[in-house]
VOPAGU-2260 file (C-alpha; in pm, 1 decimal, decimal comma):
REM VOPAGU-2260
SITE   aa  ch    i         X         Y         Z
SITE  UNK   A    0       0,0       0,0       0,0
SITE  UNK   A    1     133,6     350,1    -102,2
SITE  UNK   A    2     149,2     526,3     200,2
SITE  UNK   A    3     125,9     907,5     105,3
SITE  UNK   A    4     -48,9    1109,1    -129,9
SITE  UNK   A    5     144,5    1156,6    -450,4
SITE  UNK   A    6     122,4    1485,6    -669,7
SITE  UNK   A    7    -158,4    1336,0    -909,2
SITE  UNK   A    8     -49,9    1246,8   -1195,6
SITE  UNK   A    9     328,2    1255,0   -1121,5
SITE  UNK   A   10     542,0     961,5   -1024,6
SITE  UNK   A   11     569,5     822,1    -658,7
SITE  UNK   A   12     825,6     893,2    -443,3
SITE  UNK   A   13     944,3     634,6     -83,8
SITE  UNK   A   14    1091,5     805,8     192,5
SITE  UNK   A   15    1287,9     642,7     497,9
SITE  UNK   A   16    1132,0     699,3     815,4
SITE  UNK   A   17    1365,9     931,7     911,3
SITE  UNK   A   18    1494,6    1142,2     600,8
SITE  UNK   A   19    1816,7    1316,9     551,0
SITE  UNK   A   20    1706,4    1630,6     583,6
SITE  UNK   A   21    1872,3    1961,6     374,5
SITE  UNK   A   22    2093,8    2128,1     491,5
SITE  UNK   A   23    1837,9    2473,4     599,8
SITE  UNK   A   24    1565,2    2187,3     704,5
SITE  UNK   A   25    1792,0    2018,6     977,4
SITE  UNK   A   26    1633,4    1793,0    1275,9
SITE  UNK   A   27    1666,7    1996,1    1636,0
SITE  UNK   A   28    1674,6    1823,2    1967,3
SITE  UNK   A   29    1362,2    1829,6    2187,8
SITE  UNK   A   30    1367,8    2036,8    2479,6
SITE  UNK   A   31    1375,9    1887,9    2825,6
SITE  UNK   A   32     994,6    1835,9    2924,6
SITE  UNK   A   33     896,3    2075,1    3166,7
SITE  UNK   A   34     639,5    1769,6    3348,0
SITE  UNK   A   35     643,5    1408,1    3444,3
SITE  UNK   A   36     604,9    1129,4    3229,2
SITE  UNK   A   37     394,9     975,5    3036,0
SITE  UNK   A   38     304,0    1384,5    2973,9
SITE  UNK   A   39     -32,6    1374,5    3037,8
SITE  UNK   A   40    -286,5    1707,9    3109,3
SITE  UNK   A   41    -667,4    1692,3    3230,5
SITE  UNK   A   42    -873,8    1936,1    3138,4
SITE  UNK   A   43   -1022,7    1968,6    3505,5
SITE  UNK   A   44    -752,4    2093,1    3632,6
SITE  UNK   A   45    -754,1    2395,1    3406,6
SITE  UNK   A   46   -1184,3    2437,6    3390,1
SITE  UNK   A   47   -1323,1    2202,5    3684,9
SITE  UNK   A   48   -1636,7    2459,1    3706,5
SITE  UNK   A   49   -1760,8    2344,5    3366,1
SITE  UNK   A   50   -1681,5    2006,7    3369,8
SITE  UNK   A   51   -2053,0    1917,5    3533,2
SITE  UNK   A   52   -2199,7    2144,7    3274,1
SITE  UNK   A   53   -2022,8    1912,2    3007,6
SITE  UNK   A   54   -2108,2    1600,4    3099,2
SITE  UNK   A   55   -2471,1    1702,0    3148,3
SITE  UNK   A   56   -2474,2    1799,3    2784,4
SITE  UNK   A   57   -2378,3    1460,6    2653,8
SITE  UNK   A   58   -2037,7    1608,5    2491,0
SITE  UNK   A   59   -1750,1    1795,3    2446,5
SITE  UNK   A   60   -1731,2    2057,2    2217,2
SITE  UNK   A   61   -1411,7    2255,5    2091,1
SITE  UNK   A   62   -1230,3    2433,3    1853,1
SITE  UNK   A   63    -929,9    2321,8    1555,2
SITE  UNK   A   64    -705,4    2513,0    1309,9
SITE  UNK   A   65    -336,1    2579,0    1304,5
SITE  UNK   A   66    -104,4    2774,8    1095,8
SITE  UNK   A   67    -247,0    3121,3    1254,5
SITE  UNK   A   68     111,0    3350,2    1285,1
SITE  UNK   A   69     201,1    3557,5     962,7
SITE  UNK   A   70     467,4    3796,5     924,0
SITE  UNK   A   71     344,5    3974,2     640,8
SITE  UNK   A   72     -12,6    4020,5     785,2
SITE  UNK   A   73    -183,4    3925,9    1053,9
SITE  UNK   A   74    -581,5    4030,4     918,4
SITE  UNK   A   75    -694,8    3687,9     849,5
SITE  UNK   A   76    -561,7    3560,7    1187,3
SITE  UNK   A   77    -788,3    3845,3    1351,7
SITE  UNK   A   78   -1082,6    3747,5    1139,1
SITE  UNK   A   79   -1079,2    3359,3    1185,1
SITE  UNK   A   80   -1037,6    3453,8    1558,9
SITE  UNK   A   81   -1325,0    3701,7    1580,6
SITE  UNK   A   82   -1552,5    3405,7    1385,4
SITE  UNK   A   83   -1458,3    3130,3    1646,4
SITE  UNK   A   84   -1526,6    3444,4    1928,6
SITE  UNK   A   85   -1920,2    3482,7    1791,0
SITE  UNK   A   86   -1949,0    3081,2    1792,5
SITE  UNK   A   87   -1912,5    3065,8    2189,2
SITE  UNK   A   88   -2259,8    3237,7    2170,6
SITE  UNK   A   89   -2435,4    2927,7    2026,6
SITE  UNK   A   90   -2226,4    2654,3    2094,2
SITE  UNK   A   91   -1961,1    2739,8    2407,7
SITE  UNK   A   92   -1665,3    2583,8    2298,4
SITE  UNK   A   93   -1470,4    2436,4    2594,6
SITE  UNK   A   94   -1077,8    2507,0    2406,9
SITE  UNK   A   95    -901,9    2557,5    2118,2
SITE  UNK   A   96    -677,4    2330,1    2027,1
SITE  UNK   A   97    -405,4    2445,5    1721,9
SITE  UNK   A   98    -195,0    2231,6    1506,6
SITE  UNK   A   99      79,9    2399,0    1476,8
SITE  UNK   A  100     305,4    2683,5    1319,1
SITE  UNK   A  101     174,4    2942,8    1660,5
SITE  UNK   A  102     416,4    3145,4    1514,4
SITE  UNK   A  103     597,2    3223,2    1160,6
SITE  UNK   A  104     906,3    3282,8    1041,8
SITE  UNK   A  105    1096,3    3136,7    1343,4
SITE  UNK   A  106     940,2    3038,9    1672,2
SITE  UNK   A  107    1082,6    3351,6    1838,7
SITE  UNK   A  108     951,4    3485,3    2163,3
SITE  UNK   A  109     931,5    3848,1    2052,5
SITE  UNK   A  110     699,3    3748,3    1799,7
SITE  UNK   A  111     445,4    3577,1    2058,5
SITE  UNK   A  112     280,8    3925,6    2137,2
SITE  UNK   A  113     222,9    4031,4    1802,7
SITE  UNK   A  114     109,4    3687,3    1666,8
SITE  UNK   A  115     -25,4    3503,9    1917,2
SITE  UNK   A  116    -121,3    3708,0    2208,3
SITE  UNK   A  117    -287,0    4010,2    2067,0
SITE  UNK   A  118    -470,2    3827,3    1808,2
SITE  UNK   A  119    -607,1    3585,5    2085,6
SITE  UNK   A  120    -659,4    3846,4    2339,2
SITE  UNK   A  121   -1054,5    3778,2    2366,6
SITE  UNK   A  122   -1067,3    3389,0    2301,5
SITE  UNK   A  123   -1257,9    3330,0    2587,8
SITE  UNK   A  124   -1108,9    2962,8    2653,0
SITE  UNK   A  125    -762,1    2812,0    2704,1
SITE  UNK   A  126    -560,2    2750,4    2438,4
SITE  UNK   A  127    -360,8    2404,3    2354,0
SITE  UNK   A  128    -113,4    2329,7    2107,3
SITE  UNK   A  129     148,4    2113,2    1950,5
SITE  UNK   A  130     428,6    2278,7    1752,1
SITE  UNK   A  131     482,0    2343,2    1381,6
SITE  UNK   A  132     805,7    2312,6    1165,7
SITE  UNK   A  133     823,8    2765,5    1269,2
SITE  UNK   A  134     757,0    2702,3    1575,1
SITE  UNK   A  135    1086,3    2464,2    1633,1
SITE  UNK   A  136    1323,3    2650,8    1365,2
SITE  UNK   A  137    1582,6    2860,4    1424,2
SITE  UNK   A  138    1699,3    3174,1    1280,1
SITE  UNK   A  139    2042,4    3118,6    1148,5
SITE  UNK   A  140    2319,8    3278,3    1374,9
SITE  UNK   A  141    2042,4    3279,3    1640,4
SITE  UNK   A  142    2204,9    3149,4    2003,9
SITE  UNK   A  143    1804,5    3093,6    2119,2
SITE  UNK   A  144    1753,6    2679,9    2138,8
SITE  UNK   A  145    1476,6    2543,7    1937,9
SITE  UNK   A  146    1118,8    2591,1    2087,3
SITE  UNK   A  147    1237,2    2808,0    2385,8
SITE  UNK   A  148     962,7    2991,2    2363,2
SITE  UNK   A  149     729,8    2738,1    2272,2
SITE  UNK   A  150     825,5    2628,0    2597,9
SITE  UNK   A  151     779,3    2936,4    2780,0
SITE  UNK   A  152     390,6    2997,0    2669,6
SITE  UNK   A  153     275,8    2689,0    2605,0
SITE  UNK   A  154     496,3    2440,4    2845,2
SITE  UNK   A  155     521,3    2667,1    3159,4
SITE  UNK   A  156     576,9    2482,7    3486,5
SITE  UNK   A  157     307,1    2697,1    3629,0
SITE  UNK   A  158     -63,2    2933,9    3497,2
SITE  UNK   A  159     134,6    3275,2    3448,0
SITE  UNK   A  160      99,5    3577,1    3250,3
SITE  UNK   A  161     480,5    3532,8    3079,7
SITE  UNK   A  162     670,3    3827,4    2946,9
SITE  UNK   A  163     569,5    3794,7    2626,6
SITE  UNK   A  164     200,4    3837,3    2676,7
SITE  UNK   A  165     275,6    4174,8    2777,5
SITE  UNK   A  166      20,1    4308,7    2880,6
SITE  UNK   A  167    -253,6    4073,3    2766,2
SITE  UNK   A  168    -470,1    3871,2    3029,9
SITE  UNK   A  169    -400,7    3538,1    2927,2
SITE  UNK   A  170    -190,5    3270,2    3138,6
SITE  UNK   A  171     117,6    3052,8    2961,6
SITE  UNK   A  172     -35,7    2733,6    2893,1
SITE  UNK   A  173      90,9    2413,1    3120,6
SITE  UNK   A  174     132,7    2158,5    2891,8
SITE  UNK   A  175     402,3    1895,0    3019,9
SITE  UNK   A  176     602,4    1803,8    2722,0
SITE  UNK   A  177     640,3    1955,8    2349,0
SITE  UNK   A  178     444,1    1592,3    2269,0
SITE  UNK   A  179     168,8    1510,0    2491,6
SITE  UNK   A  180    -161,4    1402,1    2563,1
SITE  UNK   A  181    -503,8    1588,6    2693,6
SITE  UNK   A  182    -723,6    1428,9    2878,4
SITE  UNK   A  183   -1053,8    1550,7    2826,8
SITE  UNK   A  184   -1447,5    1465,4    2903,9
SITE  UNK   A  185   -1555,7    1193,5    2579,0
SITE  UNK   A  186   -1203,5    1227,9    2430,2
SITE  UNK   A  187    -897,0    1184,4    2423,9
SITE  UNK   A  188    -609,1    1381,4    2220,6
SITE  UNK   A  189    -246,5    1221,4    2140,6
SITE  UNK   A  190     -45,6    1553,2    2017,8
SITE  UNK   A  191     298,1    1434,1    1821,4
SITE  UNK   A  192     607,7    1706,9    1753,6
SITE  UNK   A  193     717,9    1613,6    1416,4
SITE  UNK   A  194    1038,4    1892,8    1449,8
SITE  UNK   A  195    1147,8    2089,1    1168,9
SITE  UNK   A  196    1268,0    1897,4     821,2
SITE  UNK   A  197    1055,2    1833,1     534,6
SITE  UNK   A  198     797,5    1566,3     560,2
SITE  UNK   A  199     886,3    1561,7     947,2
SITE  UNK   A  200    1090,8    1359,5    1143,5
SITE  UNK   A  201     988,3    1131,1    1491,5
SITE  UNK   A  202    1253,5     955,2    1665,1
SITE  UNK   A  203    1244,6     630,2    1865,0
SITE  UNK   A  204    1164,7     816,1    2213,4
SITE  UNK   A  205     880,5     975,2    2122,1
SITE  UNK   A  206     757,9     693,1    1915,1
SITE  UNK   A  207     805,8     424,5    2209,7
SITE  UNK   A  208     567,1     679,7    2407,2
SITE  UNK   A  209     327,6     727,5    2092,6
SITE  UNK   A  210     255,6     368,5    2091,1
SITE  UNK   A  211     218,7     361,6    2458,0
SITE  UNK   A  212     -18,3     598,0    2463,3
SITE  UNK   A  213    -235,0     472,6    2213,0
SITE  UNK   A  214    -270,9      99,0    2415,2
SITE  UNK   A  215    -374,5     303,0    2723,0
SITE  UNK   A  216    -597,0     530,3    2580,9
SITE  UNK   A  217    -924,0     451,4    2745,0
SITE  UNK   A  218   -1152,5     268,1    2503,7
SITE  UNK   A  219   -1490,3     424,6    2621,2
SITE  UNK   A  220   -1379,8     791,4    2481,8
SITE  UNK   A  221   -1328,6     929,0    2104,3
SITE  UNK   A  222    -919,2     891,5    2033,3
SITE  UNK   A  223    -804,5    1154,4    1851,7
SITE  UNK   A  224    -431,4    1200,4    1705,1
SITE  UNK   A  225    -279,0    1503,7    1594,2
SITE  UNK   A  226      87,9    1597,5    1441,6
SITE  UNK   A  227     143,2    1911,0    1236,1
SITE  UNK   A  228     298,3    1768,9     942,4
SITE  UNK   A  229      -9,0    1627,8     715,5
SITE  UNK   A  230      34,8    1255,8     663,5
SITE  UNK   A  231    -234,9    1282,0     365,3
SITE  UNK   A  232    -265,9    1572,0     164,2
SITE  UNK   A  233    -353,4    1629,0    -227,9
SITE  UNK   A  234    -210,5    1994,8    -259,5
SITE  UNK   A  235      30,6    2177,5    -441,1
SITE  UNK   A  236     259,4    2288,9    -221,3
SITE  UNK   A  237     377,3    1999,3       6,9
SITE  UNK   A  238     173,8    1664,8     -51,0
SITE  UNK   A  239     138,4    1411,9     242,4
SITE  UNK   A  240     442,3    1296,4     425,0
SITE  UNK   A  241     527,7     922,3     377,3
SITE  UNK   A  242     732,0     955,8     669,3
SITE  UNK   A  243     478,6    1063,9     887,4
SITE  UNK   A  244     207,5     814,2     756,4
SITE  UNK   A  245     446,3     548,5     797,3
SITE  UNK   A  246     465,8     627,6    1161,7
SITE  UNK   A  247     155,8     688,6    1238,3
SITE  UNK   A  248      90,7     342,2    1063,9
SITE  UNK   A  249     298,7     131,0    1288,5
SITE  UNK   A  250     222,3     296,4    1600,8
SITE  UNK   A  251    -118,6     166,3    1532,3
SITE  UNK   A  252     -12,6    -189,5    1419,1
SITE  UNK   A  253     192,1    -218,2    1701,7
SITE  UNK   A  254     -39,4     -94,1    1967,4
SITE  UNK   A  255    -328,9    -275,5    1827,9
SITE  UNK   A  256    -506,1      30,5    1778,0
SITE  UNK   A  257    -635,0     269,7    1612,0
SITE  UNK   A  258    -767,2     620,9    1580,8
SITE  UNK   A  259   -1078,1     787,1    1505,9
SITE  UNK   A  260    -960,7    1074,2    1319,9
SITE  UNK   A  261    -611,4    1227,9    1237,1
SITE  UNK   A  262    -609,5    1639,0    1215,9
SITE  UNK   A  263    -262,7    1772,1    1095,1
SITE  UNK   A  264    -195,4    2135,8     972,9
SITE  UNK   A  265     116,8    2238,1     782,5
SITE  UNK   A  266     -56,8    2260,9     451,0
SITE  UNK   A  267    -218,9    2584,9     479,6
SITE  UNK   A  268    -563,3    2462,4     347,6
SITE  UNK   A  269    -862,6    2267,0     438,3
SITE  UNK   A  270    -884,4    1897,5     330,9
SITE  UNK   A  271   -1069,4    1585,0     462,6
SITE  UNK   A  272    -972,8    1264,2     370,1
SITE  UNK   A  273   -1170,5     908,0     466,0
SITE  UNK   A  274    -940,3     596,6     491,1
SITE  UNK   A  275   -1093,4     232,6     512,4
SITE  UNK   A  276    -893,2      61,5     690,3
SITE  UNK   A  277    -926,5    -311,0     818,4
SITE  UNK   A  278    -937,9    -356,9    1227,8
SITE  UNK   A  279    -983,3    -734,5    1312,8
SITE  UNK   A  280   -1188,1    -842,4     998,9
SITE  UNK   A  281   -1421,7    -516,3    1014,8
SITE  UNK   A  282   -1377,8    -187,5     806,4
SITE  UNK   A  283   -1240,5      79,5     966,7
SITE  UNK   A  284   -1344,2     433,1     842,8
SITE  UNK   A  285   -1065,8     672,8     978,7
SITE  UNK   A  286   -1092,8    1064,4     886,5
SITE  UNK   A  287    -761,8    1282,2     786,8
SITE  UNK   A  288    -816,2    1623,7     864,6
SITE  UNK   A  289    -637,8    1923,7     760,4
SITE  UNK   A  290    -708,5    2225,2     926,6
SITE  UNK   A  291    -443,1    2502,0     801,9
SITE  UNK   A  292    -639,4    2762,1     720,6
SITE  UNK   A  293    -613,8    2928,4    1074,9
SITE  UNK   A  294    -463,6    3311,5     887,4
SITE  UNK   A  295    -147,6    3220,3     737,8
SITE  UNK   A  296    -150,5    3500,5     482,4
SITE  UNK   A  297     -29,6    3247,0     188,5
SITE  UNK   A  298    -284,0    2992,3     115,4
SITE  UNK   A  299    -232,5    2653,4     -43,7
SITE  UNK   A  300    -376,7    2608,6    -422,2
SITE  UNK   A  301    -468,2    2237,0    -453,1
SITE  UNK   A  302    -314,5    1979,3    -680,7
SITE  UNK   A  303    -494,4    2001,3   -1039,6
SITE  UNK   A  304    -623,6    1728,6   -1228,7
SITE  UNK   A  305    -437,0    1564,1   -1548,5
SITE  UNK   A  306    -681,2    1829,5   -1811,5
SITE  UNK   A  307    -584,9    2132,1   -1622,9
SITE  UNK   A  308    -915,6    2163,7   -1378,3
SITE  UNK   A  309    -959,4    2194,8   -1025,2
SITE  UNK   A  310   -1045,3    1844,2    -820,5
SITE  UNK   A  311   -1385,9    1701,6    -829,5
SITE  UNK   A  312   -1505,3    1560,9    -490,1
SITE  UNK   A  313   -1517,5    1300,8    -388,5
SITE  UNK   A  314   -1225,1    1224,9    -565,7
SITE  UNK   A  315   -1026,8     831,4    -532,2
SITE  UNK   A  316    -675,3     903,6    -506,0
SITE  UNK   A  317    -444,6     785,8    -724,8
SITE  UNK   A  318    -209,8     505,2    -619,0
SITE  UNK   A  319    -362,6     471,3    -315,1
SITE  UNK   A  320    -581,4     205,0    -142,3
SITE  UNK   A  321    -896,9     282,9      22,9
SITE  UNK   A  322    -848,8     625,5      22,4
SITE  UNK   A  323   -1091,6     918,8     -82,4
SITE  UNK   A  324   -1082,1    1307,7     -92,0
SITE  UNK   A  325   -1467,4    1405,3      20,0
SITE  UNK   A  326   -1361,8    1769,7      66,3
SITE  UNK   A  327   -1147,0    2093,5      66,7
SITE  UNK   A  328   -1102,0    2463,9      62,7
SITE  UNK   A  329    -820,9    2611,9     -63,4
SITE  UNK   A  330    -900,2    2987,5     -93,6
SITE  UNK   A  331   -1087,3    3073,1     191,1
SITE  UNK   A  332    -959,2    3105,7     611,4
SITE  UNK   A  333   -1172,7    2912,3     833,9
SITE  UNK   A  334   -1194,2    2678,0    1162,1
SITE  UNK   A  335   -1349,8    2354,1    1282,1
SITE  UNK   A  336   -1562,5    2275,8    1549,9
SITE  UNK   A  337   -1578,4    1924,3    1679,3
SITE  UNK   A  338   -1852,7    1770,1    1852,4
SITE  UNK   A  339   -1757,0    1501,1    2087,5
SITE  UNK   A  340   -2048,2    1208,7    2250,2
SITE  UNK   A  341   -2060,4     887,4    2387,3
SITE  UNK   A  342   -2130,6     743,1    2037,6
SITE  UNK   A  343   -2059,6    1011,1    1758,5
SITE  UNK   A  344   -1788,2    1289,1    1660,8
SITE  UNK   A  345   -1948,5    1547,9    1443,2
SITE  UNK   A  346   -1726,7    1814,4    1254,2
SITE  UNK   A  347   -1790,3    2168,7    1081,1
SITE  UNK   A  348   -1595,0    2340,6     892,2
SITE  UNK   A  349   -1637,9    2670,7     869,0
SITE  UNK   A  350   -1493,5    2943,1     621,5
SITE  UNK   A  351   -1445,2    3336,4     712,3
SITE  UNK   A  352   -1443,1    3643,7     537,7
SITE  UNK   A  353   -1181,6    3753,8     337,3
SITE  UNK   A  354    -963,5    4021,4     499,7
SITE  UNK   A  355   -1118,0    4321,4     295,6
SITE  UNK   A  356   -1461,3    4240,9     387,7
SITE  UNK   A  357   -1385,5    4271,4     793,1
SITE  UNK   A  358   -1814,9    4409,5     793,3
SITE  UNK   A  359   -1877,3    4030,1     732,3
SITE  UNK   A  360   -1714,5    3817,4    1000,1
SITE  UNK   A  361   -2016,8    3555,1    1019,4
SITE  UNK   A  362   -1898,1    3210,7     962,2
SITE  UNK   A  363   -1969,0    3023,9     747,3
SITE  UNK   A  364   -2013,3    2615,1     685,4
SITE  UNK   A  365   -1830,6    2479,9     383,8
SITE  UNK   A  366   -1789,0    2107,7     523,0
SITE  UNK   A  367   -1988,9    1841,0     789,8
SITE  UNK   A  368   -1897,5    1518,7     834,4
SITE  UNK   A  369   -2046,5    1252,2    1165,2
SITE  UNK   A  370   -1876,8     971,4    1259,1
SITE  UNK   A  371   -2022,7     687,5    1396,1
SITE  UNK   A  372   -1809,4     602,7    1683,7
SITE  UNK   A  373   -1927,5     211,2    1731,7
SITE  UNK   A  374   -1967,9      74,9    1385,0
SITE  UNK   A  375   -1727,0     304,3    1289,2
SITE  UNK   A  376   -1840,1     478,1     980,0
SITE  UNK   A  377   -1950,0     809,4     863,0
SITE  UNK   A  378   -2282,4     900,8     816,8
């Protein structure tokens, strides 16, 4: 089985699991993780008031995008955050969790205030987060280590306002590793680092924990992974990462287990994949779900097909097994809102305003998909 999703029409290419990477692409060390193993946050301890209020509703609802920092304008960032601001009116959102790339060109902590902080200054719930490929680079000549300040705002040892909030409300997240899992009411998130070369890179450690983490994973709740670098993807700018799907892949095998969904960012575009996969004699359904469109000025153009014209949905991949493209958006900002029960995870995906029309910020839906959490299939 072909593991990735080639550019259509164009020859195949294998990757190792862990590429050579170029020479301005290199792998960086980890930081030292700022919590105990196996890295592991509940959500109580950061909202116990609500938690009653959640499981009275029968779910969990909360926020996805990544790729929201920009260097060359930060407009769409402010409008995707204003959208997911008026959808805590109707729905209440309990967090937002982001994919990735917090901050662009370099993860570096004076750029925190400008393109995380301010923008995010009314997002009225906390904030989670793996990193991107920008978040863990470093500027050449730069003496700062790779994801120091990563570290600082999203890793803190303690619920601080850092120094590079400023003066904006908002505490430095608590998360206990760069890689690490939430622990939430219905669900249950697995959040990989796949560092800084093309097509990403995991080494043994964090893999050995990966497929730990899936076998304990409690079986009664939704299991969601996420890693920044998008293991399927049909654009024109990156394609899927063989590497990454490889990984993923045996993790699974390995641990005897697998997913309900995969989100990734990285690919600054919306796309939603459905993969069949076989678990013990039974088909599988499994969503991939890219969610880059969080204001990254530069969108992604998708892949075109052979006569020159933009994908039909749903669309069977070439040169891959079991593997469809239902959806995507690749000229529009937007978010997604999950929906989390006992038995089903719903998502939306919903598109904002382009920048120059700021007067309409109302969001709006360009995707839905339910998952059937028992037989496993989507509606």
């Amino acid at each position: 089985m072909v593991l990735f999703v080639p550019r259509l029409g164009k020859k195949k290419i294998e990757s190792s699991i862990e590429p050579t990477p170029n020479k301005n692409e290199r792998f960086y060390q980890l930081p030292k993780p700022t919590g105990k193993a196996p890295y592991r946050l509940a959500l109580s301890s950061l909202i116990p008031d609500q938690l009653e209020t959640i499981e009275k509703s029968g779910g969990i609802s909360f926020h996805v995008l990544g790729d929201t920092g920009g260097t060359k304008t930060l407009e769409p960032t402010h409008v995707v955050e204003a959208a997911m601001e008026s959808d805590f009116d109707d729905h209440n959102p309990s967090f937002l969790y982001h994919l990735g790339d917090v901050i662009y060109k370099f993860g570096e902590a004076s750029e925190y205030y400008p393109q995380f902080y301010e923008a995010y200054a009314h997002y009225p719930a906390p904030i989670f987060a793996i990193p991107g490929n920008k978040d863990g680079d470093v500027r050449p000549d730069s003496n700062e280590k790779s994801l120091a300040a990563f570290v600082s705002n999203f890793c803190a040892k303690k619920n601080e306002i850092t120094v590079d909030a400023s003066d904006i409300d908002r505490d430095a997240m608590i998360q206990p590793n760069v890689y690490w899992t939430l622990l939430a009411p219905f669900v249950t998130i697995i959040g990989l680092y796949s560092n800084v070369p093309d097509g990403g890179v995991i080494k043994d450690d964090q893999f050995d924990w990966f497929k730990e983490e899936l076998k304990s994973a409690p079986k009664d709740k939704a299991l969601i992974i996420s890693v920044h670098h998008a293991p399927l993807s049909a654009d024109d700018e990156h394609s899927g990462s063989n590497t990454i799907l490889n990984i993923l892949d045996k993790g699974f095998r390995e641990s005897r287990r697998l997913p309900d969904i995969v989100f990734s960012g990285h690919v600054h575009n919306y796309q939603r994949f459905t993969r069949q996969l076989d678990n013990g004699g039974n088909k599988h359904q499994l969503p991939y779900v890219i969610v880059g469109t969080g204001g990254h000025s530069k969108l992604h153009d998708m892949q075109k097909q052979k006569n020159g014209n933009k994908i039909d949905t749903p669309l069977k991949l070439p040169d891959m097994e079991n593997v469809v493209l239902e959806n995507y958006c690749d000229d529009k900002f937007g978010f997604m809102r999950l929906r989390v029960t006992a038995d089903k995870l719903q998502g939306k995906f919903y598109s904002v305003a382009a920048p120059h029309k700021l007067w309409d910020k109302a969001p709006k839906k360009i995707d839905e998909f339910e998952l059937d959490l028992q037989k496993h299939k989507l509606a």
